[in-house]
Each structure stands twice: as structure tokens, then as C-alpha cells.
C-alpha positions in Angstrom: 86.7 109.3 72.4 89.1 110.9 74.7 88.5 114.7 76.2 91.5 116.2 78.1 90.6 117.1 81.5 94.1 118.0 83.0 96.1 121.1 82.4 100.1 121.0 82.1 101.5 120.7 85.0 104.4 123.6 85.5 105.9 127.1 87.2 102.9 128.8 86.9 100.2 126.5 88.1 97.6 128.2 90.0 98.1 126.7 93.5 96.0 126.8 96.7 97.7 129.8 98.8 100.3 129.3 100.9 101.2 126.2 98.7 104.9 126.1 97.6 105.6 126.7 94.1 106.3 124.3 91.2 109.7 124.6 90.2 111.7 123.4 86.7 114.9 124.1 86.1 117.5 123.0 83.0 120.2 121.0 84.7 121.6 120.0 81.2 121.5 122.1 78.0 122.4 121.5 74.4 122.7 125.4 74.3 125.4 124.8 76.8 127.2 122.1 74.9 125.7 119.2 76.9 124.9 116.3 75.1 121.0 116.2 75.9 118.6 118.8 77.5 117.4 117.5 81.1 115.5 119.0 83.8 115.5 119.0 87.3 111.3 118.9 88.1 110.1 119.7 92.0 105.9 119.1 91.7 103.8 120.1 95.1 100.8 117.5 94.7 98.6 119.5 95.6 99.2 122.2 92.6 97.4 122.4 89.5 95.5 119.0 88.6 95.8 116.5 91.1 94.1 113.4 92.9 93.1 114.0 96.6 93.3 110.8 98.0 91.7 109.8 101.8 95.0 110.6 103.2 94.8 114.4 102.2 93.1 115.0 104.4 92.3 112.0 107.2 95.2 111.4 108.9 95.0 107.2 108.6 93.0 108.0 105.2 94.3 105.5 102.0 97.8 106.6 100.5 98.5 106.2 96.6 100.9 103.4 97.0 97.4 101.0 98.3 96.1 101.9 95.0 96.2 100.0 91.7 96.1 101.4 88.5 92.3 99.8 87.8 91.2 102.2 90.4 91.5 105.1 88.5 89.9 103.6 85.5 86.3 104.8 85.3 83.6 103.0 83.0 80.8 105.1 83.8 81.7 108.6 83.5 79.2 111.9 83.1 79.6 115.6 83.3 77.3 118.1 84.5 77.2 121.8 83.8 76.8 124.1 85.9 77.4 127.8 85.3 79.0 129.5 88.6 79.9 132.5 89.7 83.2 133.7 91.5 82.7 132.3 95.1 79.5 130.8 94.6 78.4 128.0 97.0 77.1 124.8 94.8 74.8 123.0 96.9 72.7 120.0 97.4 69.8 121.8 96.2 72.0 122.7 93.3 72.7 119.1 92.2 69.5 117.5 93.2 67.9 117.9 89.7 71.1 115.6 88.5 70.9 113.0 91.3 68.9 110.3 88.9 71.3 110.7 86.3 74.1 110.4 89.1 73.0 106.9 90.2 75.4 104.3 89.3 77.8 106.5 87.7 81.4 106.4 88.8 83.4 109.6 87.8 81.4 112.8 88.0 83.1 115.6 86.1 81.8 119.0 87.7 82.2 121.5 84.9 81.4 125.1 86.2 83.1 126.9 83.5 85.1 128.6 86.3 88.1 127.0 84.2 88.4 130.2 81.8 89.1 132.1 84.5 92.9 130.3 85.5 95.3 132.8 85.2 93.1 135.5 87.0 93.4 136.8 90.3 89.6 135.6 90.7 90.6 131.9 90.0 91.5 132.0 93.7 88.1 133.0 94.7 86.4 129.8 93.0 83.1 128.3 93.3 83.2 125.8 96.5 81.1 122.5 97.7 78.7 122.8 100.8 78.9 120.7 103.3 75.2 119.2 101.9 76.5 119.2 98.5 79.5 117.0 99.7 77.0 114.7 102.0 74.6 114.3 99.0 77.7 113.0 96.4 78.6 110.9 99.1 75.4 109.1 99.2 75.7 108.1 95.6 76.1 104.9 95.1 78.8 103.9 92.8 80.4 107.4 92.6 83.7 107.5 93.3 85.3 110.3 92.2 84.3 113.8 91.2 86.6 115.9 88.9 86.2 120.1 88.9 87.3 122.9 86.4 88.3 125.4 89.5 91.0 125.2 91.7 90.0 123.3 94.9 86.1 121.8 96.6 87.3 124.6 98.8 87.1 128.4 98.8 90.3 129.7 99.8 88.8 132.4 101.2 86.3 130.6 103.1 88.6 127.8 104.2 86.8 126.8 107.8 84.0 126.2 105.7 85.5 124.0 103.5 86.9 122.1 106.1 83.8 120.6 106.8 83.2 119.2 103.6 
């Protein structure tokens, strides 16, 4: 069974302020009298669903190119829900009930129902990781990966904080 965890990427992605926009436009239309429709497609990778990789943020981290595609292949997958509020910290004490469950597991999928809100103004004041919260997933072993419904691990509006996660 497959579940969709992405949302189309396009103009209107929510995106991390002060992030450029996503931009399409038609270079050839059929409406026009080309012979095909084609677009010209400018993506920011850090709007709408997106991987950080080391490098996003550690200036000699791993780029995508030293990946392979096995790496984003995860066997042992779980979700946890956790309802949040606009701007709520999640913290360690917050995910400690889930930590057996977490051992061994290599994707966790972080699902704060925050997702409803995307379109709203308050999807840019999302729920955001702790600095203990981060240190605790790190100490997992086997995790590699976490996936969220809201728009970043960081509070816009509380950015110094989240860059200590």
C-alpha cells in the first residue's frame, strides 16, 4: 500500500519567508498554434515538499549528487500522531512515549495535523522541533529520516531557535 505524503509542487507553494517563489510559465501553447504545450519550470528546493540534506544547512554537510537512489528507500517506516497547535514546541518529553516504537525504524513520518492548515496565513506559524526533541531523534538508532505535515522543523517566527536544532 502506497500513501501520498507530498503535495504538488507549483506557484503557490507555501514557502519559508523570504524564500523566492516558484514560478511556471507556458513557453509553448497549442492555444497559440504551437505544436505541443511546454513549460518553462523555476523550483526553489526549499519550497513546498522537499529533502533537507546535511548540506542545508552544514557547510561541508553531504550534497544530493553523493546519494544513491537506495538511500531514500525506507523498509521500516511508522507515523506518529501528534495533534499541535499553531506554534507549539514538540519536545522530547513530547515523543518519549513513542521512543520504543521508534527503535529500529528508519523513516519517521511526524503527522501533526498542522497540514489542513496550508493555505492559511497560520501555516507560517507551524508547530517546530526543540532543540531536545531534535537531540532525542538523533539518538535513535536506525532512524534516518523524519517526514512532517507543516512547513519547516523551524518556526519562522522563532528562527534563532530553530537554528539550534
Amino acid at each position: 500500500m502506497f500513501h501520498r505524503i507530498s503535495y504538488i509542487q507549483g506557484a503557490g507553494a507555501p514557502r519559508f519567508p523570504g524564500n523566492p517563489p516558484n514560478r511556471i510559465r507556458a513557453q509553448l501553447s497549442l492555444e497559440r498554434g504551437d505544436n505541443c504545450n511546454a513549460y518553462e519550470v523555476a523550483l526553489f528546493n526549499h519550497n513546498g515538499t522537499h529533502v533537507d540534506l546535511p548540506n542545508h544547512s552544514i557547510a561541508k554537510g553531504r550534497r544530493l549528487q553523493s546519494y544513491e537512489i537506495v538511500d531514500f528507500v525506507f523498509e521500516k517506516p511508522v507515523l506518529i500522531r501528534l495533534d499541535c497547535d499553531t506554534g507549539q514546541a514538540i519536545t522530547a518529553a513530547m515523543l518519549t512515549p513513542f521512543v520504543e516504537n521508534l527503535q529500529g525504524r528508519d523513516f519517521l513520518f511526524l503527522k501533526t495535523g498542522f497540514g489542513s492548515r496550508r493555505g492559511s496565513s497560520e501555516y507560517l506559524n507551524n508547530p517546530c522541533l526543540t532543540g531536545d526533541a531534535a537531540a532525542l531523534l538523533r539518538r535513535l538508532h536506525g532512524l534516518r529520516a523524519l517526514g512532517i505535515d507543516f512547513l519547516s522543523v523551524t518556526n519562522p517566527q522563532l528562527q534563532e531557535q530553530g537554528d539550534q536544532v
